[in-house]
Each structure stands twice: as C-alpha cells, then as structure tokens.
Biopython code that builds the backbone (N, CA, C, O; Angstrom):
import numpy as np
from Bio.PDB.StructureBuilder import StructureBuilder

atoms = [
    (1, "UNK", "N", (11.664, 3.149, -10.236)),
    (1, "UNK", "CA", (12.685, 3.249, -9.209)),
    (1, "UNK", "C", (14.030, 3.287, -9.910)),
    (1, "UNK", "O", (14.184, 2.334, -10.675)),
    (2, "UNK", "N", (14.901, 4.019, -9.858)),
    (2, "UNK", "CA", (15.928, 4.193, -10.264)),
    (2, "UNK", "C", (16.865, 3.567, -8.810)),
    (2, "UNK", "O", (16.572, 3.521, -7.615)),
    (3, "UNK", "N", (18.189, 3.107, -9.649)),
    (3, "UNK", "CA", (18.579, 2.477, -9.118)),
    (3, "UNK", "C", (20.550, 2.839, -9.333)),
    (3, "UNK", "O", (21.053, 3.454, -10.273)),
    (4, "UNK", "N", (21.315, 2.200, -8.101)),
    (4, "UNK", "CA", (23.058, 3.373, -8.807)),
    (4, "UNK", "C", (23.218, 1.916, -9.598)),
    (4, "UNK", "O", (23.008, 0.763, -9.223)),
    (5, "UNK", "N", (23.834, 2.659, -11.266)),
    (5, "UNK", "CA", (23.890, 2.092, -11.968)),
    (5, "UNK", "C", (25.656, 1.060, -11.760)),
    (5, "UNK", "O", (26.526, 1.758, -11.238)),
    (6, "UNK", "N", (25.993, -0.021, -12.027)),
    (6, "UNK", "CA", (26.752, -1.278, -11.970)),
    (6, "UNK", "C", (28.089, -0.505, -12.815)),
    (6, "UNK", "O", (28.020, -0.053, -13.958)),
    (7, "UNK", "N", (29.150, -0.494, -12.032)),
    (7, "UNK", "CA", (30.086, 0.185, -12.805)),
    (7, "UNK", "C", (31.060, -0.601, -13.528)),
    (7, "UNK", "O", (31.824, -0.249, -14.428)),
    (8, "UNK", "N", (30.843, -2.141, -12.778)),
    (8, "UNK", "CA", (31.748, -3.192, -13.414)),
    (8, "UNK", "C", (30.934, -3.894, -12.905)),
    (8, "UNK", "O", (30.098, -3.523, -12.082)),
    (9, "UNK", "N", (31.167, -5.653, -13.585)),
    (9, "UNK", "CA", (29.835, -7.026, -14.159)),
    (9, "UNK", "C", (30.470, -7.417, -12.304)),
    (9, "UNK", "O", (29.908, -8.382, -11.787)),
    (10, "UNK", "N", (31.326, -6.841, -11.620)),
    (10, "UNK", "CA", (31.099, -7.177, -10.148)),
    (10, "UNK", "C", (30.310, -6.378, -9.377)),
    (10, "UNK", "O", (29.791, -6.839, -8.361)),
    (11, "UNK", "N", (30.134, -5.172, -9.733)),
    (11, "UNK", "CA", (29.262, -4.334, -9.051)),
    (11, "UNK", "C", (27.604, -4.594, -9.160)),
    (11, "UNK", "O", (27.023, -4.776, -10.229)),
    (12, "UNK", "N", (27.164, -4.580, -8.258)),
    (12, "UNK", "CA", (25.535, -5.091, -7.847)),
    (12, "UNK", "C", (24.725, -3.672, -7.996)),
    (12, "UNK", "O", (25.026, -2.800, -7.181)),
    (13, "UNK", "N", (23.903, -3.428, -8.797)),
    (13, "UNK", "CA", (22.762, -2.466, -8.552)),
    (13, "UNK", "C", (22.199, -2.294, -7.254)),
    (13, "UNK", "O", (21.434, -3.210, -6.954)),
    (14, "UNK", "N", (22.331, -1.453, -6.434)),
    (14, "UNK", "CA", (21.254, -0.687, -5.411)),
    (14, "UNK", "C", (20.477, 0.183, -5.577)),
    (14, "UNK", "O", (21.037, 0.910, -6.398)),
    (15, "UNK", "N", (18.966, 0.866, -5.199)),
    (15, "UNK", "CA", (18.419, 2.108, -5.627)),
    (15, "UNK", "C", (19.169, 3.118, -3.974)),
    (15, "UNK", "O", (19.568, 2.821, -2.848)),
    (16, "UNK", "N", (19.027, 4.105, -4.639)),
    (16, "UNK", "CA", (19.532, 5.089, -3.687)),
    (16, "UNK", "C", (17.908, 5.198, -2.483)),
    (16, "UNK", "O", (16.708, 4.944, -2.375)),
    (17, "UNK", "N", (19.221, 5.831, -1.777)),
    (17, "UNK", "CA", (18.344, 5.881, -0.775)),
    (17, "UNK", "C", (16.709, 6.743, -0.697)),
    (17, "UNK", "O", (15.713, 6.492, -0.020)),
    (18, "UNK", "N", (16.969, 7.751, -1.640)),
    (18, "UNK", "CA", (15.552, 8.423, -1.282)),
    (18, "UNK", "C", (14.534, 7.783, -2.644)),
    (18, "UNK", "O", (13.644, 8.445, -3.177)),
    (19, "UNK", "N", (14.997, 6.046, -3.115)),
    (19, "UNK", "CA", (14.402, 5.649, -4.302)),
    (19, "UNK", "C", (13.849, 4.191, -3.120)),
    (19, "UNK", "O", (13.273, 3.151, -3.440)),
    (20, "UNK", "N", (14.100, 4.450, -2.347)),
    (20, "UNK", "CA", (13.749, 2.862, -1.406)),
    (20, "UNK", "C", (11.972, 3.355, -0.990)),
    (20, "UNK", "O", (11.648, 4.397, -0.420)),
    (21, "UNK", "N", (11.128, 2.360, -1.430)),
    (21, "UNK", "CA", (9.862, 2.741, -1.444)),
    (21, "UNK", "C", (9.296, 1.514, -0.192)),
    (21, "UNK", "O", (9.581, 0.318, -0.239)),
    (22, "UNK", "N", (8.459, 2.169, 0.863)),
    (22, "UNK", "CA", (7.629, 1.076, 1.830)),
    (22, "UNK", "C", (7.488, -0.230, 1.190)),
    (22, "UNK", "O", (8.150, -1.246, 1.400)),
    (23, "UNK", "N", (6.776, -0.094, 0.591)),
    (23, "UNK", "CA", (5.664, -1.005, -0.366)),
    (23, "UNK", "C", (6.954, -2.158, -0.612)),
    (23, "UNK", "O", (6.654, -3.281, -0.205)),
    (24, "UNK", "N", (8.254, -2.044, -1.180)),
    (24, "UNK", "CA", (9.046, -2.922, -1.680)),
    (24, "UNK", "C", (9.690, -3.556, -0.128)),
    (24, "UNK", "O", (9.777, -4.748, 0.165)),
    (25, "UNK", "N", (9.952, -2.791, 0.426)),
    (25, "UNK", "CA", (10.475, -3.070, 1.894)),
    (25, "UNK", "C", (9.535, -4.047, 2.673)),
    (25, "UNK", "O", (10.047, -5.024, 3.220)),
    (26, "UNK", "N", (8.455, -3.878, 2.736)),
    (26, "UNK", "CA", (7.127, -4.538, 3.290)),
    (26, "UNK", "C", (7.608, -5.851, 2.849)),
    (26, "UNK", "O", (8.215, -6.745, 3.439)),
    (27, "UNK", "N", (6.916, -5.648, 0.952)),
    (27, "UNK", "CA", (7.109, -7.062, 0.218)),
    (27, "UNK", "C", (8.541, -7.922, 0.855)),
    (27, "UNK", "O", (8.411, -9.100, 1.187)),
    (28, "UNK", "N", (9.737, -7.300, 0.971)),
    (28, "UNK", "CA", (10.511, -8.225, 1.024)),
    (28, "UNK", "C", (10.918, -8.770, 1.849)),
    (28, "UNK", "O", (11.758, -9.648, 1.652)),
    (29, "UNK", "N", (10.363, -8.374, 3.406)),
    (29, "UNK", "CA", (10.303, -8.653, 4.717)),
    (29, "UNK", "C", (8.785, -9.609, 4.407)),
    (29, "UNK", "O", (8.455, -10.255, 5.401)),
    (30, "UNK", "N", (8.338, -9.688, 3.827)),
    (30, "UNK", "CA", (7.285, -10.657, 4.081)),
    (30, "UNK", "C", (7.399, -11.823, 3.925)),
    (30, "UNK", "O", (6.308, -12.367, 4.097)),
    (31, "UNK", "N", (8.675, -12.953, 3.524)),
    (31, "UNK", "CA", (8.624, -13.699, 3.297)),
    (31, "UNK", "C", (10.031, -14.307, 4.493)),
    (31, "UNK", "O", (10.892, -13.536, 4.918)),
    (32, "UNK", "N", (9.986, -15.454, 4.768)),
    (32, "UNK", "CA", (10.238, -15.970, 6.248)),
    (32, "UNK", "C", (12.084, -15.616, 6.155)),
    (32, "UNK", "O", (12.950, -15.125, 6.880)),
    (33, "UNK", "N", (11.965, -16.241, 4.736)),
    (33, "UNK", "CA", (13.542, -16.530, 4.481)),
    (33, "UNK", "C", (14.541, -15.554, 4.704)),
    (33, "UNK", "O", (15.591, -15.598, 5.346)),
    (34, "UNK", "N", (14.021, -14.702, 4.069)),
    (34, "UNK", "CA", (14.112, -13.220, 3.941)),
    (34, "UNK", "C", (14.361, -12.074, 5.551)),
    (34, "UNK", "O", (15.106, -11.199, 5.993)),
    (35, "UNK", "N", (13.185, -12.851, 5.890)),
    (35, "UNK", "CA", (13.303, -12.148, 7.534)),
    (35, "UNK", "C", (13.996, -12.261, 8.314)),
    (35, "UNK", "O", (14.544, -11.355, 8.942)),
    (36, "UNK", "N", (14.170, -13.810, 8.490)),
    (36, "UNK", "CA", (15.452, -14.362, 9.092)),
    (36, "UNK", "C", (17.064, -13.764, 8.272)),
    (36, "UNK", "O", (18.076, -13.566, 8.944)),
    (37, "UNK", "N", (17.022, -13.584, 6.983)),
    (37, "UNK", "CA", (18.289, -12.672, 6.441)),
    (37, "UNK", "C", (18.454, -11.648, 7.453)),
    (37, "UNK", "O", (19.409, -11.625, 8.228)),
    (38, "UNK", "N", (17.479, -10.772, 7.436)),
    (38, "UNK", "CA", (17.466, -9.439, 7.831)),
    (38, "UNK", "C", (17.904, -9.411, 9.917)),
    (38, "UNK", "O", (18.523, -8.646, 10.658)),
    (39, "UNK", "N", (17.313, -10.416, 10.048)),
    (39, "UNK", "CA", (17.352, -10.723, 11.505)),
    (39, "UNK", "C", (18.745, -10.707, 12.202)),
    (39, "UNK", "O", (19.186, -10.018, 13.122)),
    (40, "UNK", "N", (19.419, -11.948, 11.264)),
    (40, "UNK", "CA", (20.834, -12.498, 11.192)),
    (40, "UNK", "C", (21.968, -10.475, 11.367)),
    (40, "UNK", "O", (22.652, -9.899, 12.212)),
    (41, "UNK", "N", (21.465, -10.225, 9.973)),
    (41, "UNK", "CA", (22.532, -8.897, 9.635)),
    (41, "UNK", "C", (22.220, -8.157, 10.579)),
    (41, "UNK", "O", (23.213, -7.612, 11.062)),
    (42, "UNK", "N", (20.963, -7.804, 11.223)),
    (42, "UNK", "CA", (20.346, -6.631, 12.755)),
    (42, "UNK", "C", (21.662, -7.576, 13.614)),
    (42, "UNK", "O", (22.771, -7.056, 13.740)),
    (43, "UNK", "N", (21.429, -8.740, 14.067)),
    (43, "UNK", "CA", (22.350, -9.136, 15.129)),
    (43, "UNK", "C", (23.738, -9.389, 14.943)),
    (43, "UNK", "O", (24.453, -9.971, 15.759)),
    (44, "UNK", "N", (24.107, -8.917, 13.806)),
    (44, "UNK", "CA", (25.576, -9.351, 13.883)),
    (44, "UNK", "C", (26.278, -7.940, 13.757)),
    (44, "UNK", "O", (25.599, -6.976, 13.404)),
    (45, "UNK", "N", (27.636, -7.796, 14.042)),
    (45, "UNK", "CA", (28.324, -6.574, 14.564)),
    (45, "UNK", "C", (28.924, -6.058, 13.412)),
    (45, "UNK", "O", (29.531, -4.993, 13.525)),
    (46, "UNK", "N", (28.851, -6.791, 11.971)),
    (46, "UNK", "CA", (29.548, -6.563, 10.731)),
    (46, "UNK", "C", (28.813, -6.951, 9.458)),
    (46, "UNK", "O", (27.721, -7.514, 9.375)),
    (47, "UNK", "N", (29.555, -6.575, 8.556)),
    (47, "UNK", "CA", (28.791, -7.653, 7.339)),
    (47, "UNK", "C", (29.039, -9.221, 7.494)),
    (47, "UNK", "O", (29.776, -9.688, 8.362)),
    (48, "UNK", "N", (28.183, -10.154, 6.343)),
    (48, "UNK", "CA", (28.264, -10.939, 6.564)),
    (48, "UNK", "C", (28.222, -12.149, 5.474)),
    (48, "UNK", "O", (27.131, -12.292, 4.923)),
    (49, "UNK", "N", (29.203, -12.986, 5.113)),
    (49, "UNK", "CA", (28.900, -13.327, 3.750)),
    (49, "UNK", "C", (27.963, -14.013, 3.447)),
    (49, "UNK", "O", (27.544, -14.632, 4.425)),
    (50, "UNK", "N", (27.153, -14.298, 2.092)),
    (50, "UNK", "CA", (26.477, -15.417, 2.032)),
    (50, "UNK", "C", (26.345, -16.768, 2.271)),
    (50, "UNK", "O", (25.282, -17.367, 2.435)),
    (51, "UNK", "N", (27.664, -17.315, 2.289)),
    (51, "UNK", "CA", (27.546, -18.508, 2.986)),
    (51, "UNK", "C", (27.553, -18.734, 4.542)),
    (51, "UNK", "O", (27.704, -19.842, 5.056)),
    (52, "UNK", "N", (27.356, -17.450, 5.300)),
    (52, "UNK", "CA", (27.577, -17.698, 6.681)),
    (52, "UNK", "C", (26.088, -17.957, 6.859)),
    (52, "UNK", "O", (26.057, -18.119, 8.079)),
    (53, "UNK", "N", (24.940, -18.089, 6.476)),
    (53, "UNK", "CA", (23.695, -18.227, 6.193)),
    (53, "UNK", "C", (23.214, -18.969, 5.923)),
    (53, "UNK", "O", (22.932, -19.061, 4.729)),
    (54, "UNK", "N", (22.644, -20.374, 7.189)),
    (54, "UNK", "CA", (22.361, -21.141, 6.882)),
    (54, "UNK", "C", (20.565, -21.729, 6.665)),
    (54, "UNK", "O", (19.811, -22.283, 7.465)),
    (55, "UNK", "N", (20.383, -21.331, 5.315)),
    (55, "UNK", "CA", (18.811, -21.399, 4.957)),
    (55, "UNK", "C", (18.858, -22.842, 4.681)),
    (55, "UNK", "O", (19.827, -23.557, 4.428)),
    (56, "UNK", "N", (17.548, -23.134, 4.789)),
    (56, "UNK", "CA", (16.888, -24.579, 4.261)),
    (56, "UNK", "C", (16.340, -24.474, 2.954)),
    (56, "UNK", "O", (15.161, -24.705, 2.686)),
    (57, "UNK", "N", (17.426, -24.034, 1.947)),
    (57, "UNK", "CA", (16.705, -23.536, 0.905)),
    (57, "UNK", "C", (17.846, -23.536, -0.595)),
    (57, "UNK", "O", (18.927, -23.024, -0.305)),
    (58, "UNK", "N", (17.763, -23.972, -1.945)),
    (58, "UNK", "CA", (18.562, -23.589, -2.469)),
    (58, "UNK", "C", (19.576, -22.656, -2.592)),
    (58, "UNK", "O", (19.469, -21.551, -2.060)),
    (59, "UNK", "N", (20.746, -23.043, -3.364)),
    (59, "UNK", "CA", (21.556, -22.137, -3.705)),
    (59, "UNK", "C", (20.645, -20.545, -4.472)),
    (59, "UNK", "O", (20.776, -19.332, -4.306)),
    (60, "UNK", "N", (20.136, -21.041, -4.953)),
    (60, "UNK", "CA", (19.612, -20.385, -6.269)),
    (60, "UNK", "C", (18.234, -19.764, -5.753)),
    (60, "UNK", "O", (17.910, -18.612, -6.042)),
    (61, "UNK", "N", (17.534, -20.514, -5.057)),
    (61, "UNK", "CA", (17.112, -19.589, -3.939)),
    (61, "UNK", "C", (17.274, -18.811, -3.133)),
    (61, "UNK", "O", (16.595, -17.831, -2.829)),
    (62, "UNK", "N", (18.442, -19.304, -2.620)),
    (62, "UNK", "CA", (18.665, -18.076, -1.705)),
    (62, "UNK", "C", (19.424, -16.666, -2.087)),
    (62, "UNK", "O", (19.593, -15.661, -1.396)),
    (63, "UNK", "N", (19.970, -17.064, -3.948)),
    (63, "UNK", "CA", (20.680, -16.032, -4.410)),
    (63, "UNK", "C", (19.200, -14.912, -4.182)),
    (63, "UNK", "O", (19.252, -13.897, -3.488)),
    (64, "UNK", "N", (18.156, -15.301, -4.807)),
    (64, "UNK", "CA", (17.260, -15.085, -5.056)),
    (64, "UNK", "C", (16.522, -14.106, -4.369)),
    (64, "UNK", "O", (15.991, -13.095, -4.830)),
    (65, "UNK", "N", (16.568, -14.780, -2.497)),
    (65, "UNK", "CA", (16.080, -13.936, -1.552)),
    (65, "UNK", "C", (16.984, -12.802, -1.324)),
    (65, "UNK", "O", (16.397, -11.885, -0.751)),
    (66, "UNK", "N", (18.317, -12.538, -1.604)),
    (66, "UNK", "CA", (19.188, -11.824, -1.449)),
    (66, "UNK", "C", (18.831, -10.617, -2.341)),
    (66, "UNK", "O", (18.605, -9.473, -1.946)),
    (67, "UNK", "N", (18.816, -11.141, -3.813)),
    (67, "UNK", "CA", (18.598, -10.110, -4.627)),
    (67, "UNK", "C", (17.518, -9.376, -3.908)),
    (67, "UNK", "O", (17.689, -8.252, -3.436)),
    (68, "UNK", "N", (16.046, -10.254, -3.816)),
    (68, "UNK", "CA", (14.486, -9.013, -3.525)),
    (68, "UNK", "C", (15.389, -7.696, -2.327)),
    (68, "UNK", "O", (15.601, -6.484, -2.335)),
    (69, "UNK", "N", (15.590, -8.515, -1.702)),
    (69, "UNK", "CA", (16.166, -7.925, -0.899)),
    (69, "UNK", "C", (17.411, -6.744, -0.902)),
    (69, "UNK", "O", (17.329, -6.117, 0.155)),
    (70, "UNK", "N", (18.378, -6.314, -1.632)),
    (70, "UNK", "CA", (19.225, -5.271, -2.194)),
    (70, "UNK", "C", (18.333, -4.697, -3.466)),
    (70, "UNK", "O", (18.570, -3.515, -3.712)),
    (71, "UNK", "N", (17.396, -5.302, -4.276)),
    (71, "UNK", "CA", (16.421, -4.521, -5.321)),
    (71, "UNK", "C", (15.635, -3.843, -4.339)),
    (71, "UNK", "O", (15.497, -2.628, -4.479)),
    (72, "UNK", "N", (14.946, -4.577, -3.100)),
    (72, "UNK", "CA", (14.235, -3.388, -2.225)),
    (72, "UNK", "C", (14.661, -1.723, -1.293)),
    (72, "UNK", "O", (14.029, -0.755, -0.869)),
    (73, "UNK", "N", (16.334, -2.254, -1.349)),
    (73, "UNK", "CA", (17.365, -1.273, -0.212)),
    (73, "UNK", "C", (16.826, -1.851, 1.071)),
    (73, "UNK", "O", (16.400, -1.077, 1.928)),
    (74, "UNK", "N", (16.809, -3.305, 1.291)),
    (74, "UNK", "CA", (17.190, -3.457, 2.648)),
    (74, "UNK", "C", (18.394, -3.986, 3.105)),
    (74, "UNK", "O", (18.699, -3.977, 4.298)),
    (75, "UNK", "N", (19.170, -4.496, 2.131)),
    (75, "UNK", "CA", (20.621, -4.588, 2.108)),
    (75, "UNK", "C", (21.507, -3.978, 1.229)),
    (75, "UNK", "O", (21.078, -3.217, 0.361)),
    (76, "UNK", "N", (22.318, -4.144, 1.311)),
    (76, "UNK", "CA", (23.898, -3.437, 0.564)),
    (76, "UNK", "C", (24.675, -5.065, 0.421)),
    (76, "UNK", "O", (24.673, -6.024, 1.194)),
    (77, "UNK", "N", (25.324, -4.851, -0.958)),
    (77, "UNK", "CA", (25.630, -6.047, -1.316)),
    (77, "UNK", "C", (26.836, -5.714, -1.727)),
    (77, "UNK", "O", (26.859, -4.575, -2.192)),
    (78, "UNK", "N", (28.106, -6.406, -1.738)),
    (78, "UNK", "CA", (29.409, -6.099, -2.809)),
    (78, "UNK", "C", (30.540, -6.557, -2.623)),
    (78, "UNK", "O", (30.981, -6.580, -1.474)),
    (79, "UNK", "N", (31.084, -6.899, -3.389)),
    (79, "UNK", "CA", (31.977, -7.928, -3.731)),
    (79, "UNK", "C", (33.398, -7.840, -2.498)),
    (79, "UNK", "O", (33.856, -6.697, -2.498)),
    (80, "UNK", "N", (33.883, -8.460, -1.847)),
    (80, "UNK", "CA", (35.576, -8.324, -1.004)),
    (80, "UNK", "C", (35.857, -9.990, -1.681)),
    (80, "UNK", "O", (35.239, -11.005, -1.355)),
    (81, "UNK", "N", (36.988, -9.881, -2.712)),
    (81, "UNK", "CA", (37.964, -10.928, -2.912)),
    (81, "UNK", "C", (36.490, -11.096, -3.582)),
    (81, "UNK", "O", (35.770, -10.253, -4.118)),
    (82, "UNK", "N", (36.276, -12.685, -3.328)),
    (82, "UNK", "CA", (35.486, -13.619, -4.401)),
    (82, "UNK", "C", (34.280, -13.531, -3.320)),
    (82, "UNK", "O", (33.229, -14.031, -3.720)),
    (83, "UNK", "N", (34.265, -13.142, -2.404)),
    (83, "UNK", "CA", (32.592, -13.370, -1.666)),
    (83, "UNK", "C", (32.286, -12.188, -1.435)),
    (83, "UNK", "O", (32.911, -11.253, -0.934)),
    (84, "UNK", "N", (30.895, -12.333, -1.987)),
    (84, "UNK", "CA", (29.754, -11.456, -1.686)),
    (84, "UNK", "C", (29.574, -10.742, 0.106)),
    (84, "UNK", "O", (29.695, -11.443, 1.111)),
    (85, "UNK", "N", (29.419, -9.977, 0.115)),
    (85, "UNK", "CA", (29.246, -9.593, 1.636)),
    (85, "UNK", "C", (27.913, -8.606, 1.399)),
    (85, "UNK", "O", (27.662, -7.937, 0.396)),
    (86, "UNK", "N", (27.052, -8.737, 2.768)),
    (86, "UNK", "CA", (25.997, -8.561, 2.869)),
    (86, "UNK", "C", (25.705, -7.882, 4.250)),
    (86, "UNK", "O", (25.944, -8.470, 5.305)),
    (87, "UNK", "N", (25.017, -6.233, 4.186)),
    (87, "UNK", "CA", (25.105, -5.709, 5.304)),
    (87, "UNK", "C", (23.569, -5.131, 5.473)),
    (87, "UNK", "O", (22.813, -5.424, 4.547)),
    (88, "UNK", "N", (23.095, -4.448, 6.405)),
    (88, "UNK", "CA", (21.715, -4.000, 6.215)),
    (88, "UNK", "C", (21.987, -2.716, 6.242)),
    (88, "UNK", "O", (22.879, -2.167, 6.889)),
    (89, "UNK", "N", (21.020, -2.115, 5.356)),
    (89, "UNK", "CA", (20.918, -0.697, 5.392)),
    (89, "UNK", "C", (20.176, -0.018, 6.319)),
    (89, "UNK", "O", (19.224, 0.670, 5.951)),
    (90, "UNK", "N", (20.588, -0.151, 7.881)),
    (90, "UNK", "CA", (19.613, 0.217, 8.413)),
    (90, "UNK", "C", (19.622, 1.955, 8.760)),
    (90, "UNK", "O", (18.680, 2.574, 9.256)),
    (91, "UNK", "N", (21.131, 2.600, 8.293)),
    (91, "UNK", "CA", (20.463, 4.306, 8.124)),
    (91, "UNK", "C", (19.668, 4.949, 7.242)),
    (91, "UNK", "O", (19.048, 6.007, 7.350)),
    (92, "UNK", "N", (19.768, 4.155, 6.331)),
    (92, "UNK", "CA", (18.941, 4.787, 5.182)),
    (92, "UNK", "C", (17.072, 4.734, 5.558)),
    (92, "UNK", "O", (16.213, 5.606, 5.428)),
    (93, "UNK", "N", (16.967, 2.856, 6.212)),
    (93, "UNK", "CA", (15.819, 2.317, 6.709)),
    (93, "UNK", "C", (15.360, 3.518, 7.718)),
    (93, "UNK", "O", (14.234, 4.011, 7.656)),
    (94, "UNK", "N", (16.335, 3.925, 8.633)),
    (94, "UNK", "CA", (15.855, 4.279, 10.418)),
    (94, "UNK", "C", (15.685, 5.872, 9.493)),
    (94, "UNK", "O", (15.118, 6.738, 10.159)),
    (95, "UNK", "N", (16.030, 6.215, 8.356)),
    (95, "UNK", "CA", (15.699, 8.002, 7.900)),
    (95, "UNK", "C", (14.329, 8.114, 7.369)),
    (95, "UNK", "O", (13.608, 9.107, 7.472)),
    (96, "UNK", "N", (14.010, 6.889, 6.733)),
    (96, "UNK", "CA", (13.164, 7.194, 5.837)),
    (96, "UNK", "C", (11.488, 6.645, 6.359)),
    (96, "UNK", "O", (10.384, 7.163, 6.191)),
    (97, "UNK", "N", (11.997, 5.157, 7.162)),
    (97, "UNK", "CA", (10.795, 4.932, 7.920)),
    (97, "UNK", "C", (11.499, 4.880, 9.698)),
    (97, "UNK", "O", (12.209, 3.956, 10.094)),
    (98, "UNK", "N", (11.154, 5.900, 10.421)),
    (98, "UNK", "CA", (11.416, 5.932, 11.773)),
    (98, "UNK", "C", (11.358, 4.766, 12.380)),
    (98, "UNK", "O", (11.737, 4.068, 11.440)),
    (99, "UNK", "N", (11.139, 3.909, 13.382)),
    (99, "UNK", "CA", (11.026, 2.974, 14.038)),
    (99, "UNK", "C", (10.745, 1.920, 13.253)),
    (99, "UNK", "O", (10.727, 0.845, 13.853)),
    (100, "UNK", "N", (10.498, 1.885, 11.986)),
    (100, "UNK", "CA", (9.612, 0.510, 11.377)),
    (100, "UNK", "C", (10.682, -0.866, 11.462)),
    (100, "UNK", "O", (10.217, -1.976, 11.719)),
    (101, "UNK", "N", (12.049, -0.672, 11.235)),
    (101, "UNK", "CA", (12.935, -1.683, 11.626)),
    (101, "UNK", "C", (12.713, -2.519, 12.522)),
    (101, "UNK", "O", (12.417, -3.713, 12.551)),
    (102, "UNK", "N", (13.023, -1.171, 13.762)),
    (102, "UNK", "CA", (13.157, -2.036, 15.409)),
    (102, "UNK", "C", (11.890, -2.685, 15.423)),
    (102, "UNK", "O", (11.826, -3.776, 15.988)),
    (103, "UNK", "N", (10.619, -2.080, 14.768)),
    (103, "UNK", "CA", (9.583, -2.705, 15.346)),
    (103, "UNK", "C", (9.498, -4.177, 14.579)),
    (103, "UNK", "O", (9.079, -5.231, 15.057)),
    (104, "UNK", "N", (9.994, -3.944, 13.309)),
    (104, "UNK", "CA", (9.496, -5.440, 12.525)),
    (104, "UNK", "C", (10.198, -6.799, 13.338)),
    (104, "UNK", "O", (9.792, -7.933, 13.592)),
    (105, "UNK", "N", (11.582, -5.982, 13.620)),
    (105, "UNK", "CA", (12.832, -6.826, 13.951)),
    (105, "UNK", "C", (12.388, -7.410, 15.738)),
    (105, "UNK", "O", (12.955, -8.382, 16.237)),
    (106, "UNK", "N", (11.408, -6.674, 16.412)),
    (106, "UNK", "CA", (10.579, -7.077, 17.645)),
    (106, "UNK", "C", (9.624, -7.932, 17.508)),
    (106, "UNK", "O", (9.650, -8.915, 18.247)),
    (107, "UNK", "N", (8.677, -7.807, 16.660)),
    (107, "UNK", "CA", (7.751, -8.504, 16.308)),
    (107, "UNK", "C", (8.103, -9.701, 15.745)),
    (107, "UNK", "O", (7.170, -10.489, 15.587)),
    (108, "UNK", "N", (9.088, -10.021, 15.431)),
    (108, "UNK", "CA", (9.741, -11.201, 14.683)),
    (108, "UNK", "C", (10.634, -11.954, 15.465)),
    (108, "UNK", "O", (10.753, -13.166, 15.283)),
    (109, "UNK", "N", (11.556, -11.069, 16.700)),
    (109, "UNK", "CA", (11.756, -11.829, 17.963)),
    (109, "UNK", "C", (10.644, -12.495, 18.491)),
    (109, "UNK", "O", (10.681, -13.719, 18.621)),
    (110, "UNK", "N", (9.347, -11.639, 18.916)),
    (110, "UNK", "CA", (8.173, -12.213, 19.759)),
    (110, "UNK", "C", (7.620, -13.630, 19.166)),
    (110, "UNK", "O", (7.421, -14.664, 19.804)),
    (111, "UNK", "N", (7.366, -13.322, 17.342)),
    (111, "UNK", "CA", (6.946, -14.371, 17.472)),
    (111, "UNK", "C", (7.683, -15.549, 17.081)),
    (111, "UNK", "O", (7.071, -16.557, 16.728)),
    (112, "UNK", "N", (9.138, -15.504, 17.118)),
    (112, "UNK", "CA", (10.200, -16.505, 17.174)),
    (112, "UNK", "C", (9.744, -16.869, 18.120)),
    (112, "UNK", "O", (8.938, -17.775, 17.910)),
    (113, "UNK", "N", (9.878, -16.558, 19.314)),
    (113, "UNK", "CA", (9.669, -17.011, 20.802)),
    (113, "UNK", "C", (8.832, -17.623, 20.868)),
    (113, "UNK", "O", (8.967, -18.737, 21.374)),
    (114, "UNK", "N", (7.130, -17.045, 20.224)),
    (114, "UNK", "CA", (6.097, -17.706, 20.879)),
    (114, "UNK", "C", (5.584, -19.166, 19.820)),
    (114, "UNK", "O", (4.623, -19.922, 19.968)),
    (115, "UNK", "N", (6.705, -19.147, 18.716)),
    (115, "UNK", "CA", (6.749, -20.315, 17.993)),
    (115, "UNK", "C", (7.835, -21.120, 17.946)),
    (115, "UNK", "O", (8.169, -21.882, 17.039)),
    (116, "UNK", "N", (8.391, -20.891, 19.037)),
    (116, "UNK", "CA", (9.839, -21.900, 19.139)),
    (116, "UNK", "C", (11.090, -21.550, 18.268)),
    (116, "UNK", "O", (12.121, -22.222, 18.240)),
    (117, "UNK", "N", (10.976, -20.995, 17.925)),
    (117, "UNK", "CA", (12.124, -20.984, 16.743)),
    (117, "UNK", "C", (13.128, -19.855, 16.796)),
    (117, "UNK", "O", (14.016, -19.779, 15.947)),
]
sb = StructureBuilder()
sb.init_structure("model")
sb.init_model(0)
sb.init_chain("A")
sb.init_seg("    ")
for serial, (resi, resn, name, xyz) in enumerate(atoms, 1):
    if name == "N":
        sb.init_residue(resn, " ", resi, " ")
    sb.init_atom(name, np.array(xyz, "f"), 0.0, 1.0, " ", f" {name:<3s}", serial, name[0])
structure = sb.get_structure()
C-alpha cells in the first residue's frame, strides 16, 4: 500500500484514496474503540480534535487507535496550531465501498441500542 509521503515531521502519512483496501477498513472498524472513533466523526458536523474523545483507554492507546485508523484511510489526520484534528474520510469510503459506511455506522447504532450503550 503506498501511502502520500510526510512532507514535514508534522505531516501524518495517509494512503491515497484508490490505495484504501476493504480488508484494512474491516480490520479497523473491528475493534470497539475504534468504532466508537468513527461513530463520534459520522455525527459531528466538523473535524474533531483528539482530546474531544473521551475513551476509557490510554493516552498511548488511543494514539494508537487513531493511527490503525488514518494507516487504514478511514480518517484524515493533520495538524491546526498544536492539535491534531481528526475527520472521516467518508468520500473516498462512500466511492470505493457504496453503502458499507451507512450500513456499518447502522448496525452499530442498533446494536448500541440493543446493548445500552
């Protein structure tokens, strides 16, 4: 997977869009922390920084879930002032896999709901 290369030690690696593969997207929606990232950025009207994100989970973890997550292209990551801001890529997502977003991002409402949370 090739990826746009870091033009300065602030710039974050992304793979371009026609380098974003299912298989990595799957993986990185599979894990809770992660989902709820993705959930948060679907419902909010802008980017959003990392600390507006409140995980039950290390610092260093959650740098962590962030990265799988911009190494997969389900976010866009990059620097304003000193904080990180964090947006979803969901045109690149809605070109390459049609509906698979809305549907994950449904299925993950439902079973918020039918597990309380």
């Amino acid at each position: 997977m090739s990826t746009a290369p870091a033009t300065s030690s602030r710039d974050l690696p992304h793979p371009a869009g026609a380098d974003i593969r299912l298989e990595a997207v799957l993986h990185a929606l599979s894990d809770p922390m992660r989902l709820q990232i993705v959930r948060e950025l679907a419902a909010a009207e802008d980017e959003l920084t990392c600390s507006q994100f409140a995980l039950p989970v290390t610092k260093s973890t959650t740098t962590h879930h962030f990265r799988v997550l911009r190494e997969a292209g389900v976010i866009r990551q990059c620097y304003w002032g000193t904080a990180k801001m964090n947006g979803l890529r969901r045109d690149d997502l809605d070109d390459l896999f049609p509906g698979l977003l809305d549907a994950l991002l449904a299925a993950a409402d439902r079973q918020a709901a039918r597990l309380g949370g």
